[in-house]
C-alpha positions as CSV (number, residue, x, y, z in Angstrom):
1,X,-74.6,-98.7,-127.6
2,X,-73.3,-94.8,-128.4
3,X,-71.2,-96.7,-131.0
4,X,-74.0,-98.5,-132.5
5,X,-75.9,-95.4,-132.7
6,X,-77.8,-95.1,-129.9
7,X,-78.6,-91.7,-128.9
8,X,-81.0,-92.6,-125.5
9,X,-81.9,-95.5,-123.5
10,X,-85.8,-96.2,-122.7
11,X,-86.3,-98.9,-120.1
12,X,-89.7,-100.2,-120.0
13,X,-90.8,-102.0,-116.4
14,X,-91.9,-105.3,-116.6
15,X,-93.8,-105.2,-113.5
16,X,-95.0,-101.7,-112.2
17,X,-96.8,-99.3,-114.0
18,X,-94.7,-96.4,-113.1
19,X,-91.3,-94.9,-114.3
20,X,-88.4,-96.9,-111.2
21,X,-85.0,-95.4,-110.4
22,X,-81.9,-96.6,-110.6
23,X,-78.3,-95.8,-110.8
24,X,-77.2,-97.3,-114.3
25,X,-73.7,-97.9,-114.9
26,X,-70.5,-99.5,-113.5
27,X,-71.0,-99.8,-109.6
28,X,-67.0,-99.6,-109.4
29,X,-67.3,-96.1,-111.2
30,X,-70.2,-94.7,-109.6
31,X,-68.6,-95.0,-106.0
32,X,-64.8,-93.5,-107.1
33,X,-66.7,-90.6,-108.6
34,X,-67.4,-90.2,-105.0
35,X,-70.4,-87.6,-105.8
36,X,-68.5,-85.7,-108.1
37,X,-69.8,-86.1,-111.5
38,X,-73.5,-86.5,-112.4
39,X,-72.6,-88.3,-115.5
40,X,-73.2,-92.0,-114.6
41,X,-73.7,-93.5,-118.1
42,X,-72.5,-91.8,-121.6
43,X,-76.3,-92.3,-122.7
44,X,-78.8,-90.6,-121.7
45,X,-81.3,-93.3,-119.9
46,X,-85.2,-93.1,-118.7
47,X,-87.3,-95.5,-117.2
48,X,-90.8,-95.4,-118.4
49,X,-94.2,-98.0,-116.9
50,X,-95.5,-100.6,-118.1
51,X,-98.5,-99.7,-120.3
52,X,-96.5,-96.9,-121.6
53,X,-93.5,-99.6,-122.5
54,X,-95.7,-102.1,-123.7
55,X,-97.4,-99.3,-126.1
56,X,-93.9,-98.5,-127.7
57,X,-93.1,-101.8,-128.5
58,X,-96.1,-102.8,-130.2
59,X,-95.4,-99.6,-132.0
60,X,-91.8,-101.4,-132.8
61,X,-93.7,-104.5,-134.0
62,X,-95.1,-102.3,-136.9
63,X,-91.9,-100.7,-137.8
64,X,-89.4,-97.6,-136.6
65,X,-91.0,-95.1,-133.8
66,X,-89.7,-91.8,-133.4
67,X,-90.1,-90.7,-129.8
68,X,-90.8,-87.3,-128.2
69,X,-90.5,-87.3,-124.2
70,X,-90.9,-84.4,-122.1
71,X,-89.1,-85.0,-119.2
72,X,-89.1,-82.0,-116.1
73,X,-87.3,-82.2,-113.7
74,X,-84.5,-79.7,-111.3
75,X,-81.2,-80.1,-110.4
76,X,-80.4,-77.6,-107.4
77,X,-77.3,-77.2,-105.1
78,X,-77.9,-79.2,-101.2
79,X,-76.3,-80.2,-98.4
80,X,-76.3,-83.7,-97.9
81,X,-73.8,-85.6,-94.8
82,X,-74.0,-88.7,-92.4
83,X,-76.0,-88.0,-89.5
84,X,-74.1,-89.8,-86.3
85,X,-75.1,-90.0,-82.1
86,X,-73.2,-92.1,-80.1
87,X,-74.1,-93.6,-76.9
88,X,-70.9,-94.8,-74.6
89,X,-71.1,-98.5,-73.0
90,X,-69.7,-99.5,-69.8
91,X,-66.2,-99.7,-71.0
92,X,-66.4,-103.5,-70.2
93,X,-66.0,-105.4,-73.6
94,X,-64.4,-102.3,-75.5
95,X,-66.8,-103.3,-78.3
96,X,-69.4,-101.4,-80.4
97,X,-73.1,-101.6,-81.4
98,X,-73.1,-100.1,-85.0
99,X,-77.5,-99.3,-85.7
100,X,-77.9,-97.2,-89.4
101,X,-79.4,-96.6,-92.4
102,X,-79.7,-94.5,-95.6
103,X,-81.7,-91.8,-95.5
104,X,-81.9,-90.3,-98.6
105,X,-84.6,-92.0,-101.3
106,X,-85.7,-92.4,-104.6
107,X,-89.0,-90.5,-105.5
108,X,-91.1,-90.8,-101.7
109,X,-88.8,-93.5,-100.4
110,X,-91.5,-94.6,-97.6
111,X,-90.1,-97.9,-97.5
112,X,-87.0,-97.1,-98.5
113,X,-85.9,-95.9,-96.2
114,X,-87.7,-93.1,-94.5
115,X,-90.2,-95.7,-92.3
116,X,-86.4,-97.3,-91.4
117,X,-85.6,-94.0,-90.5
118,X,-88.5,-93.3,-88.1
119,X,-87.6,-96.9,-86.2
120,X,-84.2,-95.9,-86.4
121,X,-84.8,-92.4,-83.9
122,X,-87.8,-94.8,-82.1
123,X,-84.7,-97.3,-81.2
124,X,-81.9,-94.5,-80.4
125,X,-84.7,-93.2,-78.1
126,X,-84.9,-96.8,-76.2
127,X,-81.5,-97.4,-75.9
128,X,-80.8,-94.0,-74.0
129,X,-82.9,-95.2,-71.7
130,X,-80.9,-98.0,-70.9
131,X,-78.6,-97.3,-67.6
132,X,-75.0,-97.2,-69.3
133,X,-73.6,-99.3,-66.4
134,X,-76.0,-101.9,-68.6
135,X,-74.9,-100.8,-71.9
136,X,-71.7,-103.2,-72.5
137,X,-71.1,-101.6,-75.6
138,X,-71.3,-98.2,-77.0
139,X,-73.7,-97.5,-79.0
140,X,-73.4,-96.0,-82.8
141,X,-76.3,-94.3,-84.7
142,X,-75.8,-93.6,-88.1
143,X,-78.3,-92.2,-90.1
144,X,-76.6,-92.4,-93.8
145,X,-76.9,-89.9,-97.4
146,X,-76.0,-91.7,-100.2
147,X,-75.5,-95.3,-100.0
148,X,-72.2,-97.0,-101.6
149,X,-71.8,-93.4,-103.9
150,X,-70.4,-90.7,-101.5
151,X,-67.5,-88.5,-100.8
152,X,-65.3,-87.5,-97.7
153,X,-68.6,-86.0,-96.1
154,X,-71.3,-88.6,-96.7
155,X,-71.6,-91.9,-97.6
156,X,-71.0,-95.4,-96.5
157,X,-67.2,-95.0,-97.7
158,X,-66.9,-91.5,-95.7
159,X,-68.4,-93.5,-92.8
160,X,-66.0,-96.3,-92.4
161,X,-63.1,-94.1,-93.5
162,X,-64.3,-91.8,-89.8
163,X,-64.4,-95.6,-87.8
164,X,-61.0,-97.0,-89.3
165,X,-59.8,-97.1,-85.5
166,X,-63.1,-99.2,-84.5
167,X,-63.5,-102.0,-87.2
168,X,-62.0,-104.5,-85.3
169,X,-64.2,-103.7,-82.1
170,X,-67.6,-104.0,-83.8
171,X,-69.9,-106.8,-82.5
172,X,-72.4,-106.0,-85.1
173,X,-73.5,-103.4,-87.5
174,X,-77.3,-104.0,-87.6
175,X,-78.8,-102.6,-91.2
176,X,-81.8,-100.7,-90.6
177,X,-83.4,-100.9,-94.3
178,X,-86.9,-101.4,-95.4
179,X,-88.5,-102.2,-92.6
180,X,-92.4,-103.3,-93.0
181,X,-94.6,-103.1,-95.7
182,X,-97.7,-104.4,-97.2
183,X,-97.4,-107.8,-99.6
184,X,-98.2,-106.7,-103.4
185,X,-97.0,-109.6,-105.9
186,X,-97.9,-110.5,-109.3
187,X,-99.9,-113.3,-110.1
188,X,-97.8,-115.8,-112.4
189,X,-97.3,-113.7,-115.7
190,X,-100.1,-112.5,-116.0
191,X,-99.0,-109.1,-115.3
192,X,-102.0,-108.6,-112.2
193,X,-100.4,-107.3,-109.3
194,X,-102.6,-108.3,-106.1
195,X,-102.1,-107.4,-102.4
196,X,-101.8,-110.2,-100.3
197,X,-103.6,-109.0,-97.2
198,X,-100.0,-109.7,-94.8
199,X,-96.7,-108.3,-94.4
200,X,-94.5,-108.1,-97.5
201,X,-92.1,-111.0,-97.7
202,X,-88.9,-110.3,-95.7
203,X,-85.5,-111.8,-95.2
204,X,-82.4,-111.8,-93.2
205,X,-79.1,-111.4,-94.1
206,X,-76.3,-112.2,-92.0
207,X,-72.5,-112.9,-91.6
208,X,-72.6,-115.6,-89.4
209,X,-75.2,-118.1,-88.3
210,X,-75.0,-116.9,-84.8
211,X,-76.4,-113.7,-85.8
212,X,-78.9,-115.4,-87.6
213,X,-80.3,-117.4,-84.7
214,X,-80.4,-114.4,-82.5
215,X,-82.6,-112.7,-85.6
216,X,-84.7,-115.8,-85.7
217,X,-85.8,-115.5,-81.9
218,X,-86.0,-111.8,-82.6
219,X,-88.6,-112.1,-85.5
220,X,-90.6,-115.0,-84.5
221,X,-93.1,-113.6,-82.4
222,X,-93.2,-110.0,-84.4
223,X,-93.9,-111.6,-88.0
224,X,-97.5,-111.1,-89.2
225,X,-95.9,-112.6,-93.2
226,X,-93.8,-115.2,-95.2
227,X,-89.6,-115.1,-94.1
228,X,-86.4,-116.3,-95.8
229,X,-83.3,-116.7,-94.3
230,X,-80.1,-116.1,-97.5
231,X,-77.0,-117.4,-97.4
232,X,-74.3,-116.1,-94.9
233,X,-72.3,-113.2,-96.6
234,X,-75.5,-111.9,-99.3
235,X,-74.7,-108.6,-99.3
236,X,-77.6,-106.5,-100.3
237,X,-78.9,-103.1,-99.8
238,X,-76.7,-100.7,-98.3
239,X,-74.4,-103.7,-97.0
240,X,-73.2,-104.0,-100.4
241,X,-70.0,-102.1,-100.8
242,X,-67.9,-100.4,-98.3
243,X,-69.9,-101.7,-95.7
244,X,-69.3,-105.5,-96.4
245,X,-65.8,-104.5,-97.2
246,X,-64.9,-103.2,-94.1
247,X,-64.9,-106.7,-93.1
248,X,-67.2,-106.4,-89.4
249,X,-70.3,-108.7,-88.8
250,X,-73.4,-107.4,-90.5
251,X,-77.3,-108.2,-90.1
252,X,-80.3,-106.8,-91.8
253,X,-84.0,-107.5,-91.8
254,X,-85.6,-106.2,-94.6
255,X,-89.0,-106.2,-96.7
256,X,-89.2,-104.4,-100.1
257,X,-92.5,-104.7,-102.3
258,X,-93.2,-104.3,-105.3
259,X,-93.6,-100.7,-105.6
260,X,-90.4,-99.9,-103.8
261,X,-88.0,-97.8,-106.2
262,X,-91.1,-96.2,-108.0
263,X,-93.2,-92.9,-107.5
264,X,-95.8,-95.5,-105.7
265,X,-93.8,-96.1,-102.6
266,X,-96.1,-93.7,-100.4
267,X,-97.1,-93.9,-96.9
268,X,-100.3,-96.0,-97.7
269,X,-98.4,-99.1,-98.6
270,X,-96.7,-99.3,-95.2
271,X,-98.4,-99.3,-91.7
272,X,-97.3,-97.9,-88.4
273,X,-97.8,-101.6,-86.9
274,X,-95.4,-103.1,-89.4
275,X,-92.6,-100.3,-88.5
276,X,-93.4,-100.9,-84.9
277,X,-93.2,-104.6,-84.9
278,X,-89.8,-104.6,-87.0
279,X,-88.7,-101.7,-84.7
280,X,-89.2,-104.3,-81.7
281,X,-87.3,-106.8,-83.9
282,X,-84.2,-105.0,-84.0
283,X,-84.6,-104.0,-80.4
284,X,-84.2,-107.3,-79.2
285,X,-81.4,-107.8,-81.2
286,X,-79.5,-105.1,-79.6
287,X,-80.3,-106.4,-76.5
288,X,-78.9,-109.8,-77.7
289,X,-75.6,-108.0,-78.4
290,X,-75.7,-106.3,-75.3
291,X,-75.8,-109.8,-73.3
292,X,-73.7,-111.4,-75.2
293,X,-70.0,-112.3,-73.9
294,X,-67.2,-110.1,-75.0
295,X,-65.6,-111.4,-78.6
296,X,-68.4,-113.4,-79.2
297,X,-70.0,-112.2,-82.7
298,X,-66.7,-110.9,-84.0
299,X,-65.1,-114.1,-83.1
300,X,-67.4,-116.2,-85.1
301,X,-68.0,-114.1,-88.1
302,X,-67.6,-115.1,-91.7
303,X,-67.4,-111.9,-93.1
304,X,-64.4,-113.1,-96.4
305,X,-63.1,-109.4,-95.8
306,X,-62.6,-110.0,-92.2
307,X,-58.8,-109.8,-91.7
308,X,-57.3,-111.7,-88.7
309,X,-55.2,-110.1,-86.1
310,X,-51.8,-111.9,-85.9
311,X,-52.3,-115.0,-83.6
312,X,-56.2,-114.2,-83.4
313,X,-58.5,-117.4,-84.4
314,X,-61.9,-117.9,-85.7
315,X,-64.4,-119.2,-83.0
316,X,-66.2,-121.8,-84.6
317,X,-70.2,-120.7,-85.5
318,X,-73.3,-121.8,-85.5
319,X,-74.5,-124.3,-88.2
320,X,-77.9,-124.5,-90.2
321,X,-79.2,-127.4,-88.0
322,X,-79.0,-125.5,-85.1
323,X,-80.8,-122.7,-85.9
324,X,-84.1,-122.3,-83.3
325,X,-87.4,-123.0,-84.9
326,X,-90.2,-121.4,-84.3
327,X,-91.6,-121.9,-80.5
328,X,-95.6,-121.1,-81.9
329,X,-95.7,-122.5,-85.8
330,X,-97.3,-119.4,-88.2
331,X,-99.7,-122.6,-89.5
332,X,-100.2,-125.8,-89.8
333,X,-99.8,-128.4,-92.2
334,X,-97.5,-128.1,-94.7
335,X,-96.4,-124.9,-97.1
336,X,-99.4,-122.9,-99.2
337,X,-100.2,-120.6,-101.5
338,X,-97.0,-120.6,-103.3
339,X,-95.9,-118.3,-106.3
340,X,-92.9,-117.7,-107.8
341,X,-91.6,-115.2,-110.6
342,X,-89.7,-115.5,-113.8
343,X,-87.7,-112.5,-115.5
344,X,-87.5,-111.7,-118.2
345,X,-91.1,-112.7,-119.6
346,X,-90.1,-113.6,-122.6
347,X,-87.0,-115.9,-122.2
348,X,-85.0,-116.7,-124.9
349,X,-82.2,-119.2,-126.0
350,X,-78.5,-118.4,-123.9
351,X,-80.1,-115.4,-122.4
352,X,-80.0,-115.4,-119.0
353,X,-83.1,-115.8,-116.7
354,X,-83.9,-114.8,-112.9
355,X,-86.9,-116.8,-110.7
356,X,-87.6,-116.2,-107.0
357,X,-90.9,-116.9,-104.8
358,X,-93.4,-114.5,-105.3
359,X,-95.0,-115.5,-102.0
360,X,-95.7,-118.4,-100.1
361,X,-97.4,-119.3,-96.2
362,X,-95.1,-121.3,-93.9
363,X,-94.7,-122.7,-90.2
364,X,-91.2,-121.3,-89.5
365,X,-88.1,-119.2,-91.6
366,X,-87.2,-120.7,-94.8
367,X,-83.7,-121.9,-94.4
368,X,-81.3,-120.8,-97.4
369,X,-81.7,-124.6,-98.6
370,X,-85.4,-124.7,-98.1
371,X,-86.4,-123.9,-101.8
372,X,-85.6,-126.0,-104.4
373,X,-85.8,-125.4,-108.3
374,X,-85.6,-127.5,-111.2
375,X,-85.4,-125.7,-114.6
376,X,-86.7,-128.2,-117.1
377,X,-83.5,-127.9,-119.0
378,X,-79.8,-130.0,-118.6
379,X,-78.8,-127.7,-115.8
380,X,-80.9,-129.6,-113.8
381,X,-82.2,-126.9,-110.5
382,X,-80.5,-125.6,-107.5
383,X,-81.4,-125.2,-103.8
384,X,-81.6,-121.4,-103.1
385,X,-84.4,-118.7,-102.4
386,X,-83.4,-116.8,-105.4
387,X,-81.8,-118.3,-108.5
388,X,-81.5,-118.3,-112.3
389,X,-80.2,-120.4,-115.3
390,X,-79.7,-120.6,-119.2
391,X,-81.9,-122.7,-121.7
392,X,-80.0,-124.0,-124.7
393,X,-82.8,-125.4,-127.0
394,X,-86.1,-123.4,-127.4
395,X,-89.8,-124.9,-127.0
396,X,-91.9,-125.6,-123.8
397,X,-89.8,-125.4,-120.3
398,X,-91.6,-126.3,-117.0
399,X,-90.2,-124.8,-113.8
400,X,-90.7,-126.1,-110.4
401,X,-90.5,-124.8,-107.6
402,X,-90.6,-126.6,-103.7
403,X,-90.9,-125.5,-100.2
404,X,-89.5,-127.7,-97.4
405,X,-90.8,-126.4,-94.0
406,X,-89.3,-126.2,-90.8
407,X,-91.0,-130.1,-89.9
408,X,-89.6,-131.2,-93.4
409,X,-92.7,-131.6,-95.1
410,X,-93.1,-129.8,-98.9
411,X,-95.1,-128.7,-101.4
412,X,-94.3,-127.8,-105.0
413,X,-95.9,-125.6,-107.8
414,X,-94.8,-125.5,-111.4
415,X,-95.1,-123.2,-114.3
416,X,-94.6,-123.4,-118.0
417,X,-92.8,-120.7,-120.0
418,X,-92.0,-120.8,-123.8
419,X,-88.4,-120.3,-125.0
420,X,-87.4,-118.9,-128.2
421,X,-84.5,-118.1,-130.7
């Protein structure tokens, strides 16, 4: 771009009315700068909202714009580092409970993370008030600055680098992001963003489907909204990175809406219910590990950076089909009110584009196959909550999307987008 004669980048939101933050640049370089240097991309780069970005480029349509922005902001010296308790076990299995978090935020962060962080000191409370003749494993809180970007004090890399002598003893490190929100989503694309009266869509993300059944009993009698289960070994969040590549068994239950990321991510869009009930979520989780027999969860894990003692063999997991369904069904009758989005909203010819429900009202979890897509196009569709493809001719593309419930029954809803040269 800076060779092209760029001199700043202006990113204008699609969705939100409000400037969004984040990191731009290579995710490689961010995390071996290890905190060191602010200089992430060799542009300058602001994000700006939508009415302000769709003003600018109908400005464009007319011919060059010249562009003042008065931007304020601070840069001070602070002290930022992990923040770690520990709670010994029995001694019994030798194993360890790993609960954390990021702590730090863009803009309010009050779903990500800070409402996380208030379940996370909630749950450290509860389990120090478990005998430890009952607590099989020890414990780990770790209340993380900085997510994959870090240095020898902070950091998911910093935090792994200070358990090197424990990674092959941990049952579980249970991800403790975004938990609980209200449901915003837009309506198609017609750029109306609408709350939908119930918790904000959430998912689970696991390394194994063993840890995914024991989320599934753990959320089914919590959730008060729509839930998708993602294919074993998505990293997202903070599990991306040094986390996943530290190669232990990983779980996460997490909800961001809409407004996560942005200025508008205040304490109004979440509720103390929805922490508490996702708080009680991960509590019976860790009680789950607790009970469970010594090896178990590491044993079965598919984590691909998991390395194998010599002689040591996988136990064989769970599989999809045996996953619990849900003991009282969310509805009846089959899947409703489905929506699902498109980015970006003007899709052109071999560019790439990104679709994903929006929202939609089920009996039971969405399995990772329980959404299917076809494209309109020679690609055909795919089976996965989230997905994207390419369209090689312009004109009139329908897109489809179906919901398969957890008694097999389906319903579908389509939308037409234009592509262009």
């Amino acid at each position: 771009m800076r060779e092209a004669g760029a001199a700043a980048v202006i990113f204008a939101e699609t969705r939100v009315d409000s400037p969004t933050g984040n990191a731009v640049g290579s995710a490689g370089a961010i995390k071996d700068q290890k905190g060191q240097a602010p200089e992430l991309f060799p542009l300058p780069v602001l994000s700006i909202g939508k009415s302000d970005g769709a003003f600018v480029k109908a400005q464009l349509a007319q011919g060059p714009v010249k562009v003042l922005i008065n931007l304020e902001y601070s840069l001070v010296p602070g002290r930022a580092v992990n923040v770690v308790g520990e709670l010994p076990g029995d001694g019994s299995t030798g194993e360890y409970i790993i609960i954390g978090g990021h702590y730090d935020s863009w803009f309010n962060g009050a779903i990500d993370n800070l409402g996380s962080q208030a379940s996370l000191i909630e749950m450290a409370r509860f389990c120090a008030g478990i005998p430890q003749e009952k607590r099989s494993r020890t414990i780990i809180f770790a209340s993380l600055f900085g997510h994959e970007v870090g240095n020898e004090a902070m950091g998911h890399a910093a935090f792994v680098e200070r358990h090197a002598d424990t990674l092959d003893k941990i049952a579980c490190f249970l991800n403790v992001d975004g938990s609980g929100s209200w449901g915003w989503e837009e309506k198609d694309d017609t750029g109306e963003i609408v709350p939908t009266g119930l918790d904000d869509k959430s998912g689970i993300f696991a390394t194994s489907w063993a840890l995914s059944a024991l989320a599934r009993e753990a959320v089914f009698p919590q959730a008060k909204g729509p839930w998708g289960e993602y294919p074993l070994n998505s990293f997202v969040a903070d599990l991306a990175g040094p986390l996943a590549q530290a190669g232990f068994p990983t779980l996460l239950l997490i909800s961001k809406h809409i407004y996560y990321h942005s200025p508008l991510d205040t304490l109004d869009r979440i509720d103390p219910d929805q922490v508490y009930r996702r708080t009680l979520m991960n509590v019976a989780i860790v009680k789950g590990l607790l009970d469970s027999p010594t090896g178990y969860y590491i044993g079965v894990d598919t984590n691909p950076s998991r390395k194998l003692k010599e002689g040591e063999k996988r136990l064989a997991d769970l599989s999809p089909q045996s996953m619990p369904k849900n003991p009282l069904p969310w509805m009846d009758g089959a899947p409703e009110d489905l929506s699902f989005q498109v980015i970006p909203a003007r899709v052109r010819v071999f560019s790439p584009v990104i679709m994903w429900p929006g929202f939609w009202r089920s009996d039971d979890i969405l399995l990772p196959d329980s959404i299917e897509w076809r494209f309109g196009n020679l690609f055909g569709g795919a089976k996965k909550i989230a997905t994207g493809t390419m369209y090689l001719l312009p004109g009139r593309k329908k897109i489809t999307m179906t919901v398969t419930d957890g008694k097999g029954r389906t319903t579908s809803v389509s939308r037409e987008i234009t592509v262009t040269w």
